[in-house]
N, C-alpha and C positions, 0 to 999 in steps of 0.2 A: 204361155205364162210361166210352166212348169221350167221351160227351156233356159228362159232368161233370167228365172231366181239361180239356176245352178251355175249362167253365165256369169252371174256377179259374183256367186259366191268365191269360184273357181280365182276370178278378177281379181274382189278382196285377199283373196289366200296368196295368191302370186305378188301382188302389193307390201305384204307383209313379210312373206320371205325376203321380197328385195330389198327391203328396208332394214331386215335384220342382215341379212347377208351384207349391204352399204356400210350397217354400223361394224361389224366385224371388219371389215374393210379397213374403214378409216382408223378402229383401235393397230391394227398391225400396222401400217403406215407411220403412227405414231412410234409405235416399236419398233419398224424399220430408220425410221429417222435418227430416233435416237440411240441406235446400234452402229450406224453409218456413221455416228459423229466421234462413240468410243472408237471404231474401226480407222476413222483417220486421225485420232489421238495414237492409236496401236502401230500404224503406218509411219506416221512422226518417230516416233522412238524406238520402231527399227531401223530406219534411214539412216540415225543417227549414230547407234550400236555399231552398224555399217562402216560408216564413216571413223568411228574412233578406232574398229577392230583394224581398218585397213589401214589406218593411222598406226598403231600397237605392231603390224606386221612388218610396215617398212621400219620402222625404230629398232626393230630385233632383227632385224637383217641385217642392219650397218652396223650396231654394236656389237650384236654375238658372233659376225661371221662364220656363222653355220652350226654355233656350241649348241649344245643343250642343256638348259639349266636342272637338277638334278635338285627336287625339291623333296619335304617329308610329306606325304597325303596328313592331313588332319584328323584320319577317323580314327585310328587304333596304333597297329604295326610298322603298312607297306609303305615302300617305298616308291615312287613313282617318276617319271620324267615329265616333263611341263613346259609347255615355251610363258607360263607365267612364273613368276617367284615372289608368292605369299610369305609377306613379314609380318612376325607377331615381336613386335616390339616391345620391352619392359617397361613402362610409363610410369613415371611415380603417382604418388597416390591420390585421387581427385577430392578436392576442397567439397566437402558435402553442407557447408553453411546457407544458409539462403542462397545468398550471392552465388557461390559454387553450383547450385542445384538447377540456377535458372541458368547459367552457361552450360551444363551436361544437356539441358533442356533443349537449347536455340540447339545447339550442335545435332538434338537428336531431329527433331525437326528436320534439319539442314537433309542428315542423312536419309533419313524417310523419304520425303519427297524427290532423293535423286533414287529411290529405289523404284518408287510409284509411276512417277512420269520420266526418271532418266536412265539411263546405263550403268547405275553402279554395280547391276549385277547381271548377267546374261542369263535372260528369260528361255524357253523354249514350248511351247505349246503342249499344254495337259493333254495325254493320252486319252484317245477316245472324247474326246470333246470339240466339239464345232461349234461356232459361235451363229446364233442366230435368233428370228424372232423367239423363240421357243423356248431357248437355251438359258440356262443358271446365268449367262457371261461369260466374258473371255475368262480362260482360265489358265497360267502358267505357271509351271515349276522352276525353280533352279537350275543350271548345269554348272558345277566344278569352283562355286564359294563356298565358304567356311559353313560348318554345318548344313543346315535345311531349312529351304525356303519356297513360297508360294504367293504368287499375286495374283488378286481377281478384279474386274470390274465389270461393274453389272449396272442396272437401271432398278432400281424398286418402287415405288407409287405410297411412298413414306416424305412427310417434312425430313431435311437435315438435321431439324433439333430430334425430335422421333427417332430416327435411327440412331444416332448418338448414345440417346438413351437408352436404347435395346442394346446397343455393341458392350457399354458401356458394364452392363448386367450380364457377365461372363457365364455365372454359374445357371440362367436360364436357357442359354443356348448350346455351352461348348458341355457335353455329359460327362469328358472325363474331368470337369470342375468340382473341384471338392466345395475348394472354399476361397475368396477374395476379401483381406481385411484391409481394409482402407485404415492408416495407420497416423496422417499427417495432412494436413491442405493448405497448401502457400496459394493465396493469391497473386498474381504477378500486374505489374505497372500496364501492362498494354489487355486486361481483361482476363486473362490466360486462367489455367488454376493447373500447379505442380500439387499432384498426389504420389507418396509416398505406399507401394502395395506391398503385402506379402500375399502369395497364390499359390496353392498348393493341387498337383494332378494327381486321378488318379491312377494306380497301376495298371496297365491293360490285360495282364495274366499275373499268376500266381508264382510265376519265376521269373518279376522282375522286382525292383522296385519302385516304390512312387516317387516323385521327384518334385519340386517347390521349386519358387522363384521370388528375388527380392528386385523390387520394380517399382522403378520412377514414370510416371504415367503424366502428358506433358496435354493441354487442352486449351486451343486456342484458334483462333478466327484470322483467315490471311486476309490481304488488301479488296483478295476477289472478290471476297464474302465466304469465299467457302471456309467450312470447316474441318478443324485437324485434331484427332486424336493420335498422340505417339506416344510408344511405350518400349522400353530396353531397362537392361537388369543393372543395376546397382553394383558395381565389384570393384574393390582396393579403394574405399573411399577413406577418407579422412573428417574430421570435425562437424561430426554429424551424426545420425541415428544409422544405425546399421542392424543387422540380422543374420545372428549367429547361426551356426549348419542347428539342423532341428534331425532329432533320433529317426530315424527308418525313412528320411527323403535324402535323395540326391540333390544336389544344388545342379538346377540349369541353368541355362543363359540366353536368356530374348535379347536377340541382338535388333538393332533401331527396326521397330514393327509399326503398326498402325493403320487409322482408316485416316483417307482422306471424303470428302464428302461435300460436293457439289448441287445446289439448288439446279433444277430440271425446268427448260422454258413448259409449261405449262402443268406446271406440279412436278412431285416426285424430285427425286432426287440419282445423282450418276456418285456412286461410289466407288472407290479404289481401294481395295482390301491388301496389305502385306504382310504376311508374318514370316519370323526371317529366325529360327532359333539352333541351339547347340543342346541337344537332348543327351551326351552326356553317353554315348553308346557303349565306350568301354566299360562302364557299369554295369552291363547286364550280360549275360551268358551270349558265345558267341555264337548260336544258332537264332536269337534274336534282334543281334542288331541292324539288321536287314531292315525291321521296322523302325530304327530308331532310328536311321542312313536314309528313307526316302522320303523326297519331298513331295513326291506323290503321297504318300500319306498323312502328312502332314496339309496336303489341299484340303485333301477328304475329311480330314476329322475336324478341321478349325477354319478352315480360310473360305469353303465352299459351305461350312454348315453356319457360318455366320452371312452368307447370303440367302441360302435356304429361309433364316429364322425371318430373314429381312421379307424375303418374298410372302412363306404363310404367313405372318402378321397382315402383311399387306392385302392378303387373298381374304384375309377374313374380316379384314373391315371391309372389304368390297361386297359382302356375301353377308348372308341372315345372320343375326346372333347364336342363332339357339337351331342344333342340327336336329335331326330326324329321331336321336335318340333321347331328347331334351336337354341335351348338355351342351352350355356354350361353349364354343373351339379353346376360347384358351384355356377353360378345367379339363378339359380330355388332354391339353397338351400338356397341363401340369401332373393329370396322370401319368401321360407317359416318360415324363420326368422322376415321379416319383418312382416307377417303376424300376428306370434303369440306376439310379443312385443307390436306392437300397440294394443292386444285384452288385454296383459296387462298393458299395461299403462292405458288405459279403466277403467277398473275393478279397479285398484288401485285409479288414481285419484291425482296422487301428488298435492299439491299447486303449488311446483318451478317447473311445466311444463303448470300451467297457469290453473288448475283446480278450479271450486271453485262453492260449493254446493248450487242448487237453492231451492225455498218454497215448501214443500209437499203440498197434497191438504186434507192434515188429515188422510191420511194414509201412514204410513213409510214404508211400504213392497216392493216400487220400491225409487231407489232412483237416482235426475237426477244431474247431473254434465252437465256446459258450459265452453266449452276453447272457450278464442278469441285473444292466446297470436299467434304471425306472425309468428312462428316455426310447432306451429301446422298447421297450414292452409299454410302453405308452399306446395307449389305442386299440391293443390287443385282449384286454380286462374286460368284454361285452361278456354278457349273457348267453347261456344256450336259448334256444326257441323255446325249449318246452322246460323253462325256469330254472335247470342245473344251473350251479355258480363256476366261475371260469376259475380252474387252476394253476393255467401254463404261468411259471415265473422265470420264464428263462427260454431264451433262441440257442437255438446248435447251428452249427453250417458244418458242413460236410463240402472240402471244393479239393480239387485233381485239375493236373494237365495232362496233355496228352500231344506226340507231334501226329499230324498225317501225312500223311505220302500221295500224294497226286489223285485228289480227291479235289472238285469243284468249292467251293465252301458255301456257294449260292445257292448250288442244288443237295449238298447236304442237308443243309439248313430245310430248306422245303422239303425235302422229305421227312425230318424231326418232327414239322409243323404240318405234315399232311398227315402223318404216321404214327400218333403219337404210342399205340397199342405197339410197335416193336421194341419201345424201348421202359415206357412206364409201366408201372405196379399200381391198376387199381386202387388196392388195400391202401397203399401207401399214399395214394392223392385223397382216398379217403379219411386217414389218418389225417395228414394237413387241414385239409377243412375243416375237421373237427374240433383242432388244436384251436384253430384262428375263429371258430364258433359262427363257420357257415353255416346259413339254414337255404330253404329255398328262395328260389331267386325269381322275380317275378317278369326277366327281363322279355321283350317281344321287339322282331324286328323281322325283316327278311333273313335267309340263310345266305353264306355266299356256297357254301357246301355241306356235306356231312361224309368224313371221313373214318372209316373203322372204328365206329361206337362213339364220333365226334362231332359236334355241328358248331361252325364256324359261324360268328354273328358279326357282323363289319360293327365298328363302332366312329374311327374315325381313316384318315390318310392324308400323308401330304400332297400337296400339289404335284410336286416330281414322281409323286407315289414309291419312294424309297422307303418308307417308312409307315407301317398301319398299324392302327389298336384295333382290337378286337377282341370278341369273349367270347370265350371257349364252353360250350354245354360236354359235362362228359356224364355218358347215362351207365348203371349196371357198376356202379361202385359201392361196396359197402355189403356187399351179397349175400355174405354169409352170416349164420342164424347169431353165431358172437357177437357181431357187430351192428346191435340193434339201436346203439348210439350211434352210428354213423349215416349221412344223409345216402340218398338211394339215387342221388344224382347232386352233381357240383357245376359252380361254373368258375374258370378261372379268367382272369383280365393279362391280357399277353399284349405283345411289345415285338412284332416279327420287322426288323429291317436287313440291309445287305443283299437283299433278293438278285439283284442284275449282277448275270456274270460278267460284264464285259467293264465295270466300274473300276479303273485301276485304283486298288489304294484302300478299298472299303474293307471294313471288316463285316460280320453276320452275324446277328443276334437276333437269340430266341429267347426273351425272359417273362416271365408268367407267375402268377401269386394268385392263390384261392381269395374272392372276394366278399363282401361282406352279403348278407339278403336284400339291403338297403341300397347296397351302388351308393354309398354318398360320396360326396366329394374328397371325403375324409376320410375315407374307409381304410381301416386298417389291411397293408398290406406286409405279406414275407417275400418277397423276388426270389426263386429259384429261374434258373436255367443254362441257356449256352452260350459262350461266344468264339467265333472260328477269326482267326488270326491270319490273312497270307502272309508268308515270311518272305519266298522268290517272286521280287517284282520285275525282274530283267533288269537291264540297265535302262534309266530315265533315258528318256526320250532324245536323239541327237546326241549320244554316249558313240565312242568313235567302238566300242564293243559290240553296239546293238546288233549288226548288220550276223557277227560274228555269232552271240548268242540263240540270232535267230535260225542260223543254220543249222546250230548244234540242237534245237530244239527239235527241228525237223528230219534230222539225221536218226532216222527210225530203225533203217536196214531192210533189204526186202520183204520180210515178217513180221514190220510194224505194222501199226495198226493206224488208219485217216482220222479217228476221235482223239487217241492221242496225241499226234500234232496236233490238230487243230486247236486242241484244248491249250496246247503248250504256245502254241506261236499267238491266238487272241487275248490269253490271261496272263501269260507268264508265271505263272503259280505251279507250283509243284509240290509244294510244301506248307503246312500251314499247322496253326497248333492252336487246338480246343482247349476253352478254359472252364468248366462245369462249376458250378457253385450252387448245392441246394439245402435251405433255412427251414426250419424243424422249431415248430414252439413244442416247449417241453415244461414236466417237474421237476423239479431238482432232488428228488428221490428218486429218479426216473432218468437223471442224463448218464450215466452208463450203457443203461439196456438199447436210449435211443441214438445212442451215438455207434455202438456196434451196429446196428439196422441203418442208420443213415448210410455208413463205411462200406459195408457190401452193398447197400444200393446204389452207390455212387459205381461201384467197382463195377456192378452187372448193367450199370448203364454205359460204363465205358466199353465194356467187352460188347454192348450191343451195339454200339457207333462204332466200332471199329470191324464188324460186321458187316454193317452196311454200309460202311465207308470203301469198302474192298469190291462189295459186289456193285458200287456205284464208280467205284474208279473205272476211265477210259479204257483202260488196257482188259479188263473186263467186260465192260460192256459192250467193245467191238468183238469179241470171242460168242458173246450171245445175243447178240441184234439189239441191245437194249438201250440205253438212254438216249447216249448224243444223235447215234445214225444205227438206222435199224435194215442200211442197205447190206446186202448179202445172202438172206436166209431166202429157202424156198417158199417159205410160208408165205414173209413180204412180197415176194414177185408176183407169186397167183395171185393174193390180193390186188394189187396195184393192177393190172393185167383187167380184172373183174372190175373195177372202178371205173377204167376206161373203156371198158367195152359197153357197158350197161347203162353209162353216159353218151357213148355214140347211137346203142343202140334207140336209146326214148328219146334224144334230144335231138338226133340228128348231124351231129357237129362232133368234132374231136375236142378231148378235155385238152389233150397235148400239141404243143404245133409240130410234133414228129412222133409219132405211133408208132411206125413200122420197125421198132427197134427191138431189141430183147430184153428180155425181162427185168435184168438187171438195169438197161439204159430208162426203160420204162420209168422204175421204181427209182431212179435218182431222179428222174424230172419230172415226177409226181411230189417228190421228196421235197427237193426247192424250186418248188410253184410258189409265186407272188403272191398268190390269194393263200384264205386258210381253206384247207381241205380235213375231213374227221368223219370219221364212221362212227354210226352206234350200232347196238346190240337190237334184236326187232322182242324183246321182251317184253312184260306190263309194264316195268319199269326200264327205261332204254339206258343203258351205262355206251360211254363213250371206250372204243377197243382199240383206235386208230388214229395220228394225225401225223400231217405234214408239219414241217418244221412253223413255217407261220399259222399253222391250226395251232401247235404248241405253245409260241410266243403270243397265239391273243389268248388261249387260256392261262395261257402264266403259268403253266405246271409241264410237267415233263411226262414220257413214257411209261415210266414207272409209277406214277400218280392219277393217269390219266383214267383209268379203271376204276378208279372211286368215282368217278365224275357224272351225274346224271343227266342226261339228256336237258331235264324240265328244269333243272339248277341255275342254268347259263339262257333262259329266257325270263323278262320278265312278264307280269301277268298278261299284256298287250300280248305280246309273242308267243305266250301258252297259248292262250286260245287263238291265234293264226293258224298254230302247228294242231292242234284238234282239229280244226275244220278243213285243214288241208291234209289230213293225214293221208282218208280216206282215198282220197283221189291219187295221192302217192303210192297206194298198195292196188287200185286199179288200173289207176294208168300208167304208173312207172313211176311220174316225177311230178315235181308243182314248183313253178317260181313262187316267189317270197317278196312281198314288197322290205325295202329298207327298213333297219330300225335299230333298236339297241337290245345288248346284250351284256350277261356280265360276265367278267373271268373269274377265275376259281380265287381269286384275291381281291373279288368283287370291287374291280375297277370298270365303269360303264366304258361298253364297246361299240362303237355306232358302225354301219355296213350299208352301202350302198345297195343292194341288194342279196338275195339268197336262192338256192338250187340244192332242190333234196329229188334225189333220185333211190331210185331201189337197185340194190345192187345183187346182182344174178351169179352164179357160180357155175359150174360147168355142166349140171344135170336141170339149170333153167331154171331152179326153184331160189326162191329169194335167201343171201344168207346176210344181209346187213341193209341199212340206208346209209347212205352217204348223202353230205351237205358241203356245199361251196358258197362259203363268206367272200363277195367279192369287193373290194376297195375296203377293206376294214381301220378302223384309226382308234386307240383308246381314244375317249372325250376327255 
């Protein structure tokens, strides 16, 4: 009887996998089908490309007989040669009456759609991007049109009218959005509606400046049913409303942009995303128009995060209201809205929000701005805990730049965020909480870690996971007997994105604000923190230079170093520039004292990042076995050597399919193993001392970070007590398999694994000096 209850149960459970595994089936199906349908919409409009370019080639053949036309490039200076020749013709001025607006209209339309579905412009495929079930959507940039542009299409699980509506609400999604004032609304004869916008961005660093746009936004419905939103900038118009240059922006220019937006046979909807603009690059210092020159950047920050926005919307109606930490998805995402606007409003500085620059003290390399307009300091008037009345009438910001030198900016950034004690003052994060009248925080959740006096607490993440909230415990602030008004521990609300190094085009931000004891929705925040800029993105993708650039990347000379190619020929980055910006409530009988203290503390945080910007560059790190590749030293070798022998010796089998090699070959093909491989330490509490490159990549953290990491952190409670009851047998008999399960990374993203292998790892006098674990088939969930 006993046999045939566990026969069924065994039956049921296998039933119910194949049922879940059927339905996972059939949803990618769906997803393969309607990728397969973009993909031959994709197929179409290269054929044609094809076709017109081969058409373009023989025309220039019989006309030019062999000339070359001798054109000006459009960015700045140089001068170039071109088998094309771009005419900017002087046009008189466009009739802006009704009448007038709806012809600029049809026309922008016209062009949009030949940029969406035709050839007006030559696409080449986004760097590092494959299109698939999985993927954001196809994704291309520009090659060799007027300024910068990017087109995407994707599939999201949103109505067409829904999605409209989100694209349509720029400053929820695009974060360098200041502001969109809708100034005017013509209705038009066939349904349409012509909006009149002014839109103002904001500055990405503190050595550039911000830049507006005046925009005719065109909204109407084709024969298909689908829908069209188009949008281009307003210039030389006539008999009409117009919009004079505005103090401290640039005038740019969105040339015919827009979604298109297609109803999906069984829901959902097939989008086409284009933005197509002239950001204006000779206006800013020539060590930054590199950013303002790629269209790869331009994917990243606008074209790709308005599918993003499209996608989490869509992930979270499909998903509970209300997360784990009681908060529903879209208030955590209006936090992390909130957060990153106030870091830019910081950095920027307006006047009309009450900014206004104070005295250097003979050196201009930090610069302080004080608000004490009643908009600002809204929110900030609570109470202390134990009934003091609140003071602060007035915010400081203390913000600098700074360039770097061939520093990652994805694994800077994590180390900022895993590290916070090499670069912060205590006193001084004790100070801010005080200011902003933190008390204790009652918040409780799992950790995803605790780094050097820090505990990491997830709050939220997106689906691509490029982006997570989370709040920050810092303990042992406030220490000393002076400072008995200050709390004895804080917690701050941070905003860490940028993470993946291999994302062409992203930037890395670290921004963080002491939070209230309440967590409310509303809670007053101040945004200090970081943002890492790449400036050398190589040339786009299909640049007849590429091929050229990339040699020279790898042109190291016998004494270079394998981390820094590598680093050079996957990112193309070399250079990149920090923009720090940190916000101080204060007195106003008190902004001198704290604006000296803010000024050197900006200063000793940049002396401290460029510290550890050095000892994290490549050309460093292959000198001391450290971040990227820790092939060469002796230490690695005996190690790696010990891992395999101590795995042959209990399990029988070779970890390697070629052993009999030397040390060196060893430790490369231990190094990049498929599976994750990672040692811990055999202490009470077991720290992680070792991993292979994919041990690194499922923890999300690097070599250098790795050592904070503890054993018991990255299982969850299931997986603790497996690893208890198996430990035992691991320190007798050597080793113990591991059934499958989940785990988390050090960015507390769930990590599922087919199964696991923990051996004891022997050293050369037989006595244990580590265990070692092999994660085999691992997948973030």
């Amino acid at each position: 009887m006993t046999m045939h209850c566990l026969f069924l149960l065994c039956w049921f459970r296998c039933r119910e996998k194949q049922r879940k595994e059927a339905s996972r089936l059939q949803a990618v199906n769906r997803k393969l089908t309607a990728m397969n349908k973009l993909l031959m919409e994709e197929n179409d409009r290269l054929q044609k490309q094809v076709s017109h370019l081969v058409y373009e080639n023989g025309y220039f053949r019989q006309h030019t007989q062999g000339t070359t036309l001798a054109t000006k490039d459009t960015s700045c200076e140089s001068v170039v040669t071109s088998g094309q020749h771009h005419l900017t013709p002087q046009h008189p001025p466009r009739d802006a009456s009704p009448a007038g607006l709806l012809s600029i209209a049809e026309e922008t339309l016209a062009e949009f759609l030949s940029k969406a579905t035709g050839t007006a412009v030559e696409w080449v495929q986004m760097p590092g991007m494959k299109p698939g079930p999985d993927s954001i959507g196809i994704v291309a940039i520009s090659h060799g049109c007027t300024g910068v542009a990017a087109r995407a299409c994707g599939l999201v699980g949103l109505e067409p009218t829904r999605v409209a509506e989100i694209l349509k609400d720029l400053p929820s999604w695009l974060r360098d959005c200041r502001a969109v004032d809708v100034l005017n609304v013509l209705p038009t004869a066939n349904g349409g509606t012509i909006e009149l916008l002014y839109m103002q961005l904001y500055a990405p660093t503190t050595l550039a400046p911000a830049c507006d746009f005046w925009l005719l936004r065109y909204t109407s419905v084709l024969e298909d049913g689908s829908l069209v939103i188009c949008v281009r900038s307003l210039k030389n118009t006539q008999n009409g409303p117009t919009m004079p240059p505005v103090q401290h922006f640039v005038r740019a220019e969105m040339l015919p942009s827009g979604y298109l937006i297609r109803p999906c046979e069984g829901g959902g909807s097939i989008i086409h995303i284009v933005d197509h603009m002239d950001l204006e690059p000779c206006s800013v210092p020539e060590v930054l128009r590199p950013l303002y020159e790629s269209s790869a950047v331009l994917a990243q920050k606008m074209t790709m995060a308005a599918l993003r926005q499209l996608r989490q919307i869509a992930h979270e109606v499909s998903q509970s209201n209300v997360t784990g930490w009681g908060r529903r998805p879209a208030a955590l995402r209006a936090l992390s809205q909130r957060l990153s606007r106030g870091f830019n409003e910081a950095l920027n500085g307006f006047t009309d929000e009450g900014w206004s620059m104070m005295g250097n003290d003979g050196m201009d390399d930090v610069t302080i701005l004080i608000n004490s307009s009643p908009d600002k300091l809204m929110g900030l008037n609570l109470s202390f805990a134990n009934g003091f009345p609140a003071v602060s009438n007035s915010v400081l910001c203390a913000k600098a730049s700074m360039l770097l030198q061939n520093v990652p900016p994805a694994i800077l950034l994590r180390f900022l965020r895993e590290h916070r004690s090499e670069w912060a003052d205590n006193n001084i994060d004790a100070y801010s909480a005080a200011a902003v009248k933190v008390g204790p925080c009652s918040l409780a959740g799992s950790r995803v870690g605790s780094f050097g006096g820090q505990v990491i607490l997830p709050l939220a993440h997106t689906i691509e996971h490029e982006e997570f909230l989370e709040v920050i415990k810092l303990e042992g602030v406030g220490h000393s007997p002076e400072d008995a008004m200050m709390p004895r521990e804080m917690f701050l609300l941070q905003l860490c994105s940028g993470m993946d190094e291999n994302a062409v085009g992203s930037c890395a931000e670290l921004i963080f604000a002491p939070i209230d004891a309440s967590f409310a929705d509303d809670a007053p925040l101040l945004p200090s923190g970081f943002r890492i800029i790449p400036l050398d993105y190589g040339k786009e993708a299909s640049s007849p230079n590429r091929t050229l650039d990339l040699a020279s990347a790898l042109e190291i000379g016998p004494t270079g170093n394998k981390a820094s190619s590598e680093f050079s020929a996957n990112t193309g980055c070399v250079r990149s520039v920090m923009t720090i910006a940190f916000e101080f409530a204060c007195e106003s009988h008190m902004q001198e004292h704290v604006a000296s203290m803010a000024r050197q503390y900006v200063r000793s945080i940049i002396s401290s990042v460029q510290r550890v910007a050095l000892a994290l560059s490549p050309s460093h790190l292959s000198s001391h076995a450290g971040l990227r590749s820790p092939l060469g030293t002796p230490e690695a070798q005996t190690l790696a050597r010990w891992i395999c022998n101590s795995y042959r010796c209990y399990l029988g089998v070779e970890l390697l399919k070629s052993s009999n090699e030397g040390g060196e070959s060893i430790l490369k093909s231990l190094w990049h193993h498929s599976d994750a491989i990672m040692c811990c330490s055999l202490k009470a509490l077991p720290v992680f001392t070792f991993a292979n490159q994919a041990g690194l990549d499922m923890l999300e953290t690097t070599l250098v970070a790795l050592q904070d990491i503890t054993l018991e952190k990255i299982f969850d409670d299931h997986g603790r007590k497996t690893l208890c009851s198996e430990f035992p047998q691991i320190m007798q008999q050597g080793f113990a398999c591991l059934q499958g399960g989940i785990c988390l990374s050090s960015m507390g993203r769930p990590v599922s694994y087919e199964r696991a292998v923990a051996w004891k790892v022997l050293n050369e006098e037989e006595t244990a000096h580590c265990m070692c674990f092999l994660f085999v088939n691992w997948s973030f969930v």
